[in-house]
VOMI-862172 format. One line per field, with one value per residue: x, y, z of N, C-alpha, C in turn. Coordinates in Angstrom, 3 decimals. Example, Ala and Ser with C-alpha at 12.3 -4.5 7.8 and 13.67 -1.06 7.14 Angstrom:
% VOMI-862172
nu = 13.190,12.850
nv = -5.690,-2.250
nw = 7.800,7.080
cau = 12.300,13.670
cav = -4.500,-1.060
caw = 7.800,7.140
cu = 13.200,12.900
cv = -3.300,0.030
cw = 7.800,7.870
***
This chain:
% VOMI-862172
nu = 95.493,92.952,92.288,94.246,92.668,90.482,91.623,92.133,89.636,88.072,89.905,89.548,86.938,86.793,87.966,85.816,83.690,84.163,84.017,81.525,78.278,77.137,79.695,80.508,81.825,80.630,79.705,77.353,78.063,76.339,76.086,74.870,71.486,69.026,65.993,62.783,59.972,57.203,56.538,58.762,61.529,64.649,68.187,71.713,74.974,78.200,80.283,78.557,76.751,73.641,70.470,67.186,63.454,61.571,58.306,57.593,60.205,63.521,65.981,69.740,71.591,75.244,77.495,77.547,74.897,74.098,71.770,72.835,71.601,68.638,66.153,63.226,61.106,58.110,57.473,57.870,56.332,55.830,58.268,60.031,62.231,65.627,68.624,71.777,74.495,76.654,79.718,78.765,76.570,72.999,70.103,66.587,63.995,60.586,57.861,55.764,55.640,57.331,60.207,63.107,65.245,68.143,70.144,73.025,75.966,74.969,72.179,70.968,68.783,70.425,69.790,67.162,64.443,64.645,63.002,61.301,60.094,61.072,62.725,62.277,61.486,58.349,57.304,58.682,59.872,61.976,65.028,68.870,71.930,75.084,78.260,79.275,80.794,78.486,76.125,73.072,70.791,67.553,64.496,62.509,59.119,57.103,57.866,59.394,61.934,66.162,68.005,70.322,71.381,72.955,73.467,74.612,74.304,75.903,76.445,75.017,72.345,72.429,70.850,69.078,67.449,63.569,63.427,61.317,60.328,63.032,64.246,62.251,61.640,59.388,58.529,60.767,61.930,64.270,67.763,70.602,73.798,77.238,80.601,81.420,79.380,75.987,72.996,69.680,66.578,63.906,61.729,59.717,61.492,64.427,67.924,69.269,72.203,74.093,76.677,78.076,77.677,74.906,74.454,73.833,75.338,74.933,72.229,70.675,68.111,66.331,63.548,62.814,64.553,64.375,66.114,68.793,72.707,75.498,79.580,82.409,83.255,81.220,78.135,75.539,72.524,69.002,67.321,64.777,64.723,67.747,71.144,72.375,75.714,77.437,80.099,81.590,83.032,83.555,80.675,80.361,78.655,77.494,75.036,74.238,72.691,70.203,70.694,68.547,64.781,62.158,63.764,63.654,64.462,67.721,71.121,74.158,77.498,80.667,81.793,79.759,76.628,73.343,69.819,66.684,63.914,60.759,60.083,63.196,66.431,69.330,72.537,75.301,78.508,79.778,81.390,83.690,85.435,87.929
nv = 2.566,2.594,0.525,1.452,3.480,2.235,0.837,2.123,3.955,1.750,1.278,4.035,4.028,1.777,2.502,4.715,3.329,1.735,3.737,5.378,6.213,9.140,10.283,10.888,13.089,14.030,15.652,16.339,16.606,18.548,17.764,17.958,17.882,16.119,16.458,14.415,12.512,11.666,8.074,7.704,5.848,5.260,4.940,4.604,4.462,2.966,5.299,7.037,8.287,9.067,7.435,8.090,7.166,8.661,10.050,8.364,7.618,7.040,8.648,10.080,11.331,13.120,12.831,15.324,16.358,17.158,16.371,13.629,11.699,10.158,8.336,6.194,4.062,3.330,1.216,-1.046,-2.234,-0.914,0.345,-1.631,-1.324,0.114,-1.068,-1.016,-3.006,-2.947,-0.107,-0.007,-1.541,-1.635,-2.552,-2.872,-3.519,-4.549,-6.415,-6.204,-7.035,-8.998,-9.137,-8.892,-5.937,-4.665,-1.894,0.144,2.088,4.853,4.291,3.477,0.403,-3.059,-5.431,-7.792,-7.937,-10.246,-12.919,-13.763,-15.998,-17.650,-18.580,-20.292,-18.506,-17.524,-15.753,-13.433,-10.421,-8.735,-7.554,-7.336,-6.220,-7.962,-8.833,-10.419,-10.669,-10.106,-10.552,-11.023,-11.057,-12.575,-12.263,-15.074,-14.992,-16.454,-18.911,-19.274,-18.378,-17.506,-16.590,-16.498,-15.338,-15.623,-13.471,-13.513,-16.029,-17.805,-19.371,-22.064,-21.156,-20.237,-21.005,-20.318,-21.939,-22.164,-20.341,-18.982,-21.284,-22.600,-20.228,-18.935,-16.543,-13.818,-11.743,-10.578,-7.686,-6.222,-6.756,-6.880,-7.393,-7.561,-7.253,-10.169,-11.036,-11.387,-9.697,-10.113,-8.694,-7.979,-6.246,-6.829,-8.426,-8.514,-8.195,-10.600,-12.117,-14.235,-15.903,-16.145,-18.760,-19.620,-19.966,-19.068,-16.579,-14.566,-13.350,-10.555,-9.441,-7.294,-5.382,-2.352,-1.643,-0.110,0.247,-0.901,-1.080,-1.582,-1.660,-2.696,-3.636,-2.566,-2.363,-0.743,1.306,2.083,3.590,4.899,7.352,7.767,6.758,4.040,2.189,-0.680,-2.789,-5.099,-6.774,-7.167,-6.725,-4.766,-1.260,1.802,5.456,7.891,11.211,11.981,14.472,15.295,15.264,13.027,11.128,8.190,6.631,5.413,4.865,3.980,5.307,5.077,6.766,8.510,9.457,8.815,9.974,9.497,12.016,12.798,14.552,14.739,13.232,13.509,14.288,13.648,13.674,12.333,13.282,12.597,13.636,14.497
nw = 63.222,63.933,65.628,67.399,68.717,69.394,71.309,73.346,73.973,74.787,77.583,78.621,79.469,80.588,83.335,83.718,84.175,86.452,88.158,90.222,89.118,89.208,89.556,87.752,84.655,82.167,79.032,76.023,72.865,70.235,67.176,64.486,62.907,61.385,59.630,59.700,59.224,60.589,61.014,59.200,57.623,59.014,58.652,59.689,57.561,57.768,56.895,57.504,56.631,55.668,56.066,54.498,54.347,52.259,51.172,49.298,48.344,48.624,50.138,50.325,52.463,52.886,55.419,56.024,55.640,52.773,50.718,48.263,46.568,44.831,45.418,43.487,45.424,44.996,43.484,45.292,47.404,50.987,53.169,55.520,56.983,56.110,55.370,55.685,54.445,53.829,52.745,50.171,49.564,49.791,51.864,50.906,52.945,52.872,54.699,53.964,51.582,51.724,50.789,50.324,48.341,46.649,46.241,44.775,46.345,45.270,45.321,42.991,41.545,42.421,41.127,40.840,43.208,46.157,46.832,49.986,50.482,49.020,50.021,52.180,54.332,56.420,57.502,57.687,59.643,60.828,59.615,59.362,59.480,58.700,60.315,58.579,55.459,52.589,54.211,55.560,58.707,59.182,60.754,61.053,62.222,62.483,62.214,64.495,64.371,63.457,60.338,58.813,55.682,52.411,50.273,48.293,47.782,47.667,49.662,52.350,54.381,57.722,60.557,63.591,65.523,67.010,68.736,70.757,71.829,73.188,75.127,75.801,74.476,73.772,72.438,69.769,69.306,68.179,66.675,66.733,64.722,66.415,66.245,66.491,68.110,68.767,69.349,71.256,71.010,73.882,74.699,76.760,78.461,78.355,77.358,74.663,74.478,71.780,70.654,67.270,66.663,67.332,70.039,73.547,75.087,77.489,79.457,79.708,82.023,81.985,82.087,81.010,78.686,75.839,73.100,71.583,71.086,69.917,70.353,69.691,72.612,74.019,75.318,74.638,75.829,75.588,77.719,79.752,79.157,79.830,78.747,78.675,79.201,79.253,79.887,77.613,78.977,81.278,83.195,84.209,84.637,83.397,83.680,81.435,81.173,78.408,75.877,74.777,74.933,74.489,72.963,71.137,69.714,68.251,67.020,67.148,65.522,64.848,67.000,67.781,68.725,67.638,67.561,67.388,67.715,67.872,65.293,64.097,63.743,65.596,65.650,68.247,69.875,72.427,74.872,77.532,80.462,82.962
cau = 95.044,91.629,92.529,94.801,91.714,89.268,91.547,92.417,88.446,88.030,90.579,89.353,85.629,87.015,88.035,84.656,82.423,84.277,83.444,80.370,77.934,76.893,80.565,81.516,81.619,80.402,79.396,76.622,78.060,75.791,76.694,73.763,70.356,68.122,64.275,62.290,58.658,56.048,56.352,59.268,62.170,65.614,69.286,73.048,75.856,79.604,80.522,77.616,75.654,72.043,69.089,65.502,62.022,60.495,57.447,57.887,62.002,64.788,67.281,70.772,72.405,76.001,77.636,77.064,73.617,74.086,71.238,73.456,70.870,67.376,65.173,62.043,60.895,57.043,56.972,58.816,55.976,55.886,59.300,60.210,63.759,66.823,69.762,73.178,75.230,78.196,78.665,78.009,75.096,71.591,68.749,65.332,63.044,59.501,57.260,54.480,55.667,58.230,61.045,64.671,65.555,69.774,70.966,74.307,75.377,74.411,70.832,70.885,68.716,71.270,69.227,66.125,64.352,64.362,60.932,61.633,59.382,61.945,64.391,61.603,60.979,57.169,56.737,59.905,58.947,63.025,65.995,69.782,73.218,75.804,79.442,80.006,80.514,77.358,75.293,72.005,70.164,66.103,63.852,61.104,58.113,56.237,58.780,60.509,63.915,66.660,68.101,71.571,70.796,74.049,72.958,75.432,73.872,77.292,76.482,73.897,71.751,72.365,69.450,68.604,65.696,62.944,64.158,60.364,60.600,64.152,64.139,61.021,61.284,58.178,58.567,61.977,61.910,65.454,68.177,72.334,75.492,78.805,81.990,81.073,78.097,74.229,71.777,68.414,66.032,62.767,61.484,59.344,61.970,65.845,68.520,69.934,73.703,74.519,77.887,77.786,77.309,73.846,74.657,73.498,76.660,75.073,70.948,70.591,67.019,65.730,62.022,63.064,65.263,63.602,66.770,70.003,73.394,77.104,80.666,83.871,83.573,80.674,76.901,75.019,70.999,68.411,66.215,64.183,65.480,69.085,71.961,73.293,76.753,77.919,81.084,80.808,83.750,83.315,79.376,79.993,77.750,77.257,74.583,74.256,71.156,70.531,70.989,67.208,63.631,61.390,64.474,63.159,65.530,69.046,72.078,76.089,78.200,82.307,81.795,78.733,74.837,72.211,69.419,65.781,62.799,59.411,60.552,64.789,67.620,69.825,73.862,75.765,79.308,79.823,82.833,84.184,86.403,88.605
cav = 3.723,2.580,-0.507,2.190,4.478,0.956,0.298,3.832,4.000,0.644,1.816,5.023,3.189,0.548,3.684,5.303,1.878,1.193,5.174,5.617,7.571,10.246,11.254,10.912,14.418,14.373,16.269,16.218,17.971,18.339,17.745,17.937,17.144,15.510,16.478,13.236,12.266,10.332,6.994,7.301,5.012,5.718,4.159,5.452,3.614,2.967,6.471,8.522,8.932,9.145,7.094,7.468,7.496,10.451,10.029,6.874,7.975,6.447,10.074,9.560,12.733,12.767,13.594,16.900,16.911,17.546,15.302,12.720,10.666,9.845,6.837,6.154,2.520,3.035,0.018,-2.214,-1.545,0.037,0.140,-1.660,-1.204,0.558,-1.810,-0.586,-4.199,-2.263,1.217,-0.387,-2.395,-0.782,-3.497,-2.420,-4.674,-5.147,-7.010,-6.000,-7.389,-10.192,-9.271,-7.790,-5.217,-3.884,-0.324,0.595,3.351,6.058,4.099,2.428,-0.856,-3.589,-6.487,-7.968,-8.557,-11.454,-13.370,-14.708,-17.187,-18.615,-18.959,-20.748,-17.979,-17.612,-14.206,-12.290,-9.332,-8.136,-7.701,-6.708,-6.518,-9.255,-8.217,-11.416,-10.679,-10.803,-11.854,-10.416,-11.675,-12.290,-12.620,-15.326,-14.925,-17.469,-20.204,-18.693,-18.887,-16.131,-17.744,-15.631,-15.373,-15.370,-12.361,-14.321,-17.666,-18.902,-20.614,-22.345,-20.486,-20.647,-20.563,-20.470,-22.675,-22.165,-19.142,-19.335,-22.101,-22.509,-18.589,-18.017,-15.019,-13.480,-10.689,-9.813,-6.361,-5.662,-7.982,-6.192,-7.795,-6.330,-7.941,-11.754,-11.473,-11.205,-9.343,-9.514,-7.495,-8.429,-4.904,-7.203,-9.308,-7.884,-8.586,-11.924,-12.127,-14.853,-16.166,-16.371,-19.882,-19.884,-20.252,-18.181,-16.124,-13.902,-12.823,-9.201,-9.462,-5.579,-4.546,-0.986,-1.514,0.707,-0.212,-1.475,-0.928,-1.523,-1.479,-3.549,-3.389,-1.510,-2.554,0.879,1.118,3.498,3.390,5.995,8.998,7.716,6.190,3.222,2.010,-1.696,-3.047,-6.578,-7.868,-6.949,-6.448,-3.379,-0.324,3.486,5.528,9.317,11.515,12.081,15.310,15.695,14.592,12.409,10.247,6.451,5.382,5.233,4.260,4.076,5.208,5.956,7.828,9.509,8.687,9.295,9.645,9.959,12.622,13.319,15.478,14.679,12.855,14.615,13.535,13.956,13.258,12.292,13.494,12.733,14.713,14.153
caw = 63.990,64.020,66.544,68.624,69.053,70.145,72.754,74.663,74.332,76.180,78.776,79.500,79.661,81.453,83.985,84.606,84.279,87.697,88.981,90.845,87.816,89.736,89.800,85.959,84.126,80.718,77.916,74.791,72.195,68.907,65.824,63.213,62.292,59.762,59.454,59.626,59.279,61.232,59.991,57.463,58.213,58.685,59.232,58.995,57.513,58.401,56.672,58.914,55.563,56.585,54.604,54.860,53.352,52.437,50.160,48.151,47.954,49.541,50.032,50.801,52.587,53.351,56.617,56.446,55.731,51.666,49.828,47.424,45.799,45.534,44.373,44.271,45.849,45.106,43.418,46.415,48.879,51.874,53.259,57.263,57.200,55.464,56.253,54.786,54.330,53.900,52.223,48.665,49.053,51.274,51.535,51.281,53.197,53.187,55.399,53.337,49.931,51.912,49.817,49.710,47.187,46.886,45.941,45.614,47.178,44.375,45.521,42.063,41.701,41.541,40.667,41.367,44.491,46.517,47.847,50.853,50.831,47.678,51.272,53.392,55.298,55.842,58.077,58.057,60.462,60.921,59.129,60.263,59.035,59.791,59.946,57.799,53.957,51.854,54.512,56.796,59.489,59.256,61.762,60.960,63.705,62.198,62.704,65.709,63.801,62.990,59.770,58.278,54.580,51.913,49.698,46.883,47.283,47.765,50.962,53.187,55.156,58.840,61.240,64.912,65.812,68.278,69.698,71.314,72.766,73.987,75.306,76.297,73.938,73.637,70.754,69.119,68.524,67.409,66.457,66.108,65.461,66.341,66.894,66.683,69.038,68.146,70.597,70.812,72.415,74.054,75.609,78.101,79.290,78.014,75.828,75.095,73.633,71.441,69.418,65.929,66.048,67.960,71.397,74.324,76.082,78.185,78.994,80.642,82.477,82.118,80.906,80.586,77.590,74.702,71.890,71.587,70.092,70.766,69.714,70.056,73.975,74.861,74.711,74.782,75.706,75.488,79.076,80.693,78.505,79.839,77.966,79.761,78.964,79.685,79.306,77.282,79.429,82.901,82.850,85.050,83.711,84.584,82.511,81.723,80.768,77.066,75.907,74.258,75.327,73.035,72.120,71.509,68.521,68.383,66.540,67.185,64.924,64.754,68.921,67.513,68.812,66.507,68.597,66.841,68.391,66.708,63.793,63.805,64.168,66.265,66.255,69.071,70.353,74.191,75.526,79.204,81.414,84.177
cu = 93.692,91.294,93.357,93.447,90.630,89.486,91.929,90.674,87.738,88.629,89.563,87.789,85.867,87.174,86.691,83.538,82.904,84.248,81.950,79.784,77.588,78.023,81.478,80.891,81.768,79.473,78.991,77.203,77.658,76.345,76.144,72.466,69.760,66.963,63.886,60.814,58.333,56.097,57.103,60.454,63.946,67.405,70.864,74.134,77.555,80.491,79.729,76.896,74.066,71.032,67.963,64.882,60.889,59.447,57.406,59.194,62.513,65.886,68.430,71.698,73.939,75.933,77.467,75.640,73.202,73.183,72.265,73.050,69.400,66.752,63.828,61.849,59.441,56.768,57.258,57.541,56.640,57.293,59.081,61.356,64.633,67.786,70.964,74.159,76.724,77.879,79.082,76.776,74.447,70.853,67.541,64.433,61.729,58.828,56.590,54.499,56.833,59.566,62.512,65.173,67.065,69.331,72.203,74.461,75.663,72.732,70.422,70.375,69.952,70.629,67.685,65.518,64.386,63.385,61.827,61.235,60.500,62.895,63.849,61.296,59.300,56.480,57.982,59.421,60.231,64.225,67.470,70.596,73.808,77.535,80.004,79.985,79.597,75.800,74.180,71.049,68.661,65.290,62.300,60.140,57.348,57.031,59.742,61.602,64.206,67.578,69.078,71.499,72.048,73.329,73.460,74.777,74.764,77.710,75.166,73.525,72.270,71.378,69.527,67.652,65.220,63.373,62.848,60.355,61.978,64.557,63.309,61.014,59.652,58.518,59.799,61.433,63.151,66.747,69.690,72.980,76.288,79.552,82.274,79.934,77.077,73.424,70.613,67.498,64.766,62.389,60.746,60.111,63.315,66.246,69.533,71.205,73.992,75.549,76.979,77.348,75.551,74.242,75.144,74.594,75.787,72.969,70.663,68.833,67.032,64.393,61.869,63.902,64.432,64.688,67.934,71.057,74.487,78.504,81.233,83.714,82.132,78.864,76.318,73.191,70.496,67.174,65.860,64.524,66.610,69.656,72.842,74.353,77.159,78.943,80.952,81.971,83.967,81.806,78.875,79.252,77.548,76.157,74.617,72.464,71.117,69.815,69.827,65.924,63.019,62.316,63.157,63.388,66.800,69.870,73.620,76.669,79.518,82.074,80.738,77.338,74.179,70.681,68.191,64.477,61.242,59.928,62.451,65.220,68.408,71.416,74.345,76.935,79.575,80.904,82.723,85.551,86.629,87.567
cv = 3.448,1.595,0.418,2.732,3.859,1.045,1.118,3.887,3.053,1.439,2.713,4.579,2.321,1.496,4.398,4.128,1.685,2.434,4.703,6.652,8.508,11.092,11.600,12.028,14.089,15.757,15.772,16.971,17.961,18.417,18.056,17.558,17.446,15.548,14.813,13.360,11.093,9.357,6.618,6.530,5.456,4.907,4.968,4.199,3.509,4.618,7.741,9.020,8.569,8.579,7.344,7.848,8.358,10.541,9.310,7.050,7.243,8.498,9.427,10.683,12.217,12.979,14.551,17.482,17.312,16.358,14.843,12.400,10.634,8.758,7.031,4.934,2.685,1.852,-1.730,-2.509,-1.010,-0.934,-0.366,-1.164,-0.623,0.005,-1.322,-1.909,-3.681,-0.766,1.402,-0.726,-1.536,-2.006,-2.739,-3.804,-4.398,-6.294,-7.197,-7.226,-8.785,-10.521,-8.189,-7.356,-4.234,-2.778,-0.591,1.670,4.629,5.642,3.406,1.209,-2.011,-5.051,-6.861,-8.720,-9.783,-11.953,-14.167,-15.958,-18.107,-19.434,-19.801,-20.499,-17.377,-16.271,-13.831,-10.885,-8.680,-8.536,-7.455,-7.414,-7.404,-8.402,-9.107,-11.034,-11.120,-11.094,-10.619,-11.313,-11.657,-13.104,-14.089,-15.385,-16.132,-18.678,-20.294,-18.986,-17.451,-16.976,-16.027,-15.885,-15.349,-14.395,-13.016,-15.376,-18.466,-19.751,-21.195,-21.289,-20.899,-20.256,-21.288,-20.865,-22.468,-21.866,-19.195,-19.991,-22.612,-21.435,-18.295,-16.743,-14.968,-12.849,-9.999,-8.292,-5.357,-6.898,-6.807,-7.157,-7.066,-7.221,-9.259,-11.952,-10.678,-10.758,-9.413,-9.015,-7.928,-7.506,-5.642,-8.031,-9.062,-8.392,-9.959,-11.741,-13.760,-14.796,-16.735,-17.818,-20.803,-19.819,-19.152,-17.581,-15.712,-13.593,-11.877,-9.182,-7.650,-5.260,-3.130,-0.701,-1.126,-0.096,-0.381,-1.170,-1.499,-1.851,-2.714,-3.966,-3.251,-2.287,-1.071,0.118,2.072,3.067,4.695,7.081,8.878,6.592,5.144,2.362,0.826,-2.282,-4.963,-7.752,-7.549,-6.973,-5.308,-2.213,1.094,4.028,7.428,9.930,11.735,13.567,16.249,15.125,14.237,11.224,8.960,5.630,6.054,4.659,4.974,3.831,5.658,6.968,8.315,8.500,9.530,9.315,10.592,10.491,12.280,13.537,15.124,13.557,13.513,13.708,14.192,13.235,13.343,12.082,13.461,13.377,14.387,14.540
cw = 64.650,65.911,68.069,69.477,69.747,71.456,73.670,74.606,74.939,77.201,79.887,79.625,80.822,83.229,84.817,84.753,85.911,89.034,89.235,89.102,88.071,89.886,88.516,85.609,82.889,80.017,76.438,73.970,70.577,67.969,64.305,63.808,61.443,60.144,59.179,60.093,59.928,60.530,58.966,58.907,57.850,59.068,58.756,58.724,57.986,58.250,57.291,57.627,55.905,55.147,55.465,53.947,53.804,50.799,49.114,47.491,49.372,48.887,50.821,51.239,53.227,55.182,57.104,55.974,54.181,51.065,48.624,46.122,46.155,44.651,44.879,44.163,45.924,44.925,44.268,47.332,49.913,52.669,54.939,57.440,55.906,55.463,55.237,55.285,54.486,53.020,50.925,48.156,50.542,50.327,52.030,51.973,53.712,53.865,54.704,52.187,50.580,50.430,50.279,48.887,47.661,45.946,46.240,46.237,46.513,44.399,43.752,42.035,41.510,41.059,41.134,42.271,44.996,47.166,48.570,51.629,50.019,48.955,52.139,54.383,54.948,56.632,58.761,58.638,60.789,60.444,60.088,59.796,59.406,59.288,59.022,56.334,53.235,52.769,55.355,57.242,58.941,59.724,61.167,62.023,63.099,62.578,63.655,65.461,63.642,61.731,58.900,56.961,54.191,50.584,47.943,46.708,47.141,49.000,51.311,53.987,56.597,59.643,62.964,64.937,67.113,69.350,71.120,72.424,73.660,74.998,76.292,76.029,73.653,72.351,70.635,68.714,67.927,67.611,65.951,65.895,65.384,67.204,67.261,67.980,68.233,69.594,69.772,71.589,72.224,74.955,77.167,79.080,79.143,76.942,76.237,73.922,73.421,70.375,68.464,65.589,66.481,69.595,72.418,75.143,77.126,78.052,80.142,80.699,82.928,81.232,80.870,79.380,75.849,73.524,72.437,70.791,70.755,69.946,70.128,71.322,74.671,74.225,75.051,74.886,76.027,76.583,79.636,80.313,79.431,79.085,79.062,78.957,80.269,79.041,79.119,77.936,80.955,83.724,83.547,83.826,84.453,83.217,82.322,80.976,79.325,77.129,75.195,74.763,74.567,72.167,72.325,70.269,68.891,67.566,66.929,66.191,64.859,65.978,68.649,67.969,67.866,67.076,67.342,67.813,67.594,65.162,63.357,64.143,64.084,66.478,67.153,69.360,71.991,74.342,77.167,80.036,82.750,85.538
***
C-alpha cells in the first residue's frame, strides 16, 4: 500500500512540477502543535512522535500531542541533536561532551555512551540518521570527513574524505539521507547530493536555502518563507508559500511538514487540487 501511495504521489507531483506555480491550487491544512523553547532541540520520528528538550529532559509526546515518556539527560551535557535511528533506538548527541548516548523508545538508557574520539573523530559538530541498519552519519569539521558509524560495531566505518577540499564546502550545516542519496547543505553555496558510496550525483547552486528534507522522489526546501519542491528525477521544481511566518526549521514526515516558529512546531498537511 505504502509503495502504491509513493507512486500516485510522484505522478500527481510529476503533474504540477511541469505546471507553471502561479497556477497550482493548494492548501495548508493544520494539524497540531507542540510548545517549544528558545534553544531546546527537537526532532520527529517515522511514527510522527515528537522529541525534545525541555529542562535537562528528553519528553516524548505521541502523535496527538499526549506526553509518553520523560528522561532526564542532565548528566549527558548539553544536548545538539535528537536523532531517532529508527522508532526503537533515539541518539542523543553532544558536541559539548563528544559523545553518543541510545534510548529506546520508552527513552530508557540502553547502554553506555560512546566517545567519539574512541572512533577517530576529533570535532564532531553533526549527526544524522542513515537508512542503513544500525548505522548514523557524523560530521567531523576538524578533518573535513563525513564518516558512517556502525552503532553495533559489526562493521567498518565508512568515511568521505576532504569534503573541504574536493567541494569547496565551506560549512555543512545539515546533512539527510533518504532513499540511497546523502544531501548536504551549505546555506552559502547549496546542496550537494551524493550516493551512498561517496560520489557526487548532483550539486544545486542556491544561497537562499535555509534547510533541507526529502522523500522517495521529492527534495523539499525551506527559502524565503516558501516551500520549494524538486523532483529528484527531472530537476523540474515549483514552490508554494508556507502557511506561517517565523518558520526556519523543518522536517518531512508520512505527507506531513513540521515546520518550527519561535514558540512551536506547527504540523501541517499540503493538499493540491485540480
Amino acid at each position: 500500500m505504502n509503495k502504491i501511495f509513493a507512486i500516485a504521489c510522484f505522478c500527481c507531483l510529476h503533474i504540477l512540477l511541469q505546471a507553471q506555480s502561479d497556477s497550482i491550487s493548494y492548501e495548508w491544512n493544520k494539524k497540531m502543535s507542540y510548545k517549544i523553547g528558545e534553544g531546546e532541540v527537537w526532532s520527529i520520528d517515522g511514527l510522527e512522535n515528537f522529541y525534545v528538550s525541555q529542562n535537562s529532559l528528553i519528553n516524548k509526546y505521541d502523535s496527538v500531542g499526549v506526553l509518553k515518556f520523560s528522561q532526564s539527560i542532565k548528566s549527558l551535557g548539553r544536548m545538539t541533536q535528537i536523532v531517532p535511528v529508527n522508532t526503537m533506538k533515539l541518539v542523543h548527541f553532544s558536541e559539548e561532551q563528544q559523545t553518543l548516548c541510545y534510548f529506546d523508545n520508552t527513552l530508557s538508557s540502553m547502554s553506555d555512551c560512546i566517545e567519539l574520539s574512541d572512533k577517530g573523530i576529533v570535532n564532531a559538530v553533526l549527526v544524522s540518521a542513515s537508512n542503513q541498519p544500525n548505522k548514523i552519519w557524523v560530521l567531523d569539521n576538524l578533518n573535513s570527513k563525513l564518516v558512517l558509524l556502525a552503532l553495533d560495531n559489526q562493521s567498518q566505518p565508512q568515511e568521505i574524505l576532504n569534503l573541504r577540499g574536493v567541494l569547496d564546502i565551506e560549512k555543512i550545516s545539515q546533512i539527510v539521507e533518504k532513499n540511497s542519496r546523502l544531501f548536504l547543505l551549505d546555506q552559502e553555496k547549496g546542496a550537494y547530493v551524493f550516493d551512498l558510496y561517496g560520489s557526487l550525483i548532483e550539486f544545486i547552486p542556491k544561497k537562499s536555502i535555509q534547510q533541507l528534507d526529502a522523500n522517495e522522489q521529492t527534495l523539499f526546501t525551506l527559502e524565503d518563507n516558501s516551500l520549494h519542491i524538486r523532483s529528484l528525477q527531472t530537476g523540474e521544481s515549483f514552490s508554494v508559500k508556507l502557511p506561517l511566518k517565523g518558520v526556519y526549521e523543518f522536517v518531512y514526515r508520512n505527507r506531513c511538514f513540521f515546520f518550527r516558529t519561535d514558540a512551536h512546531v506547527h504540523k501541517f498537511e499540503l493538499q493540491f487540487s485540480e
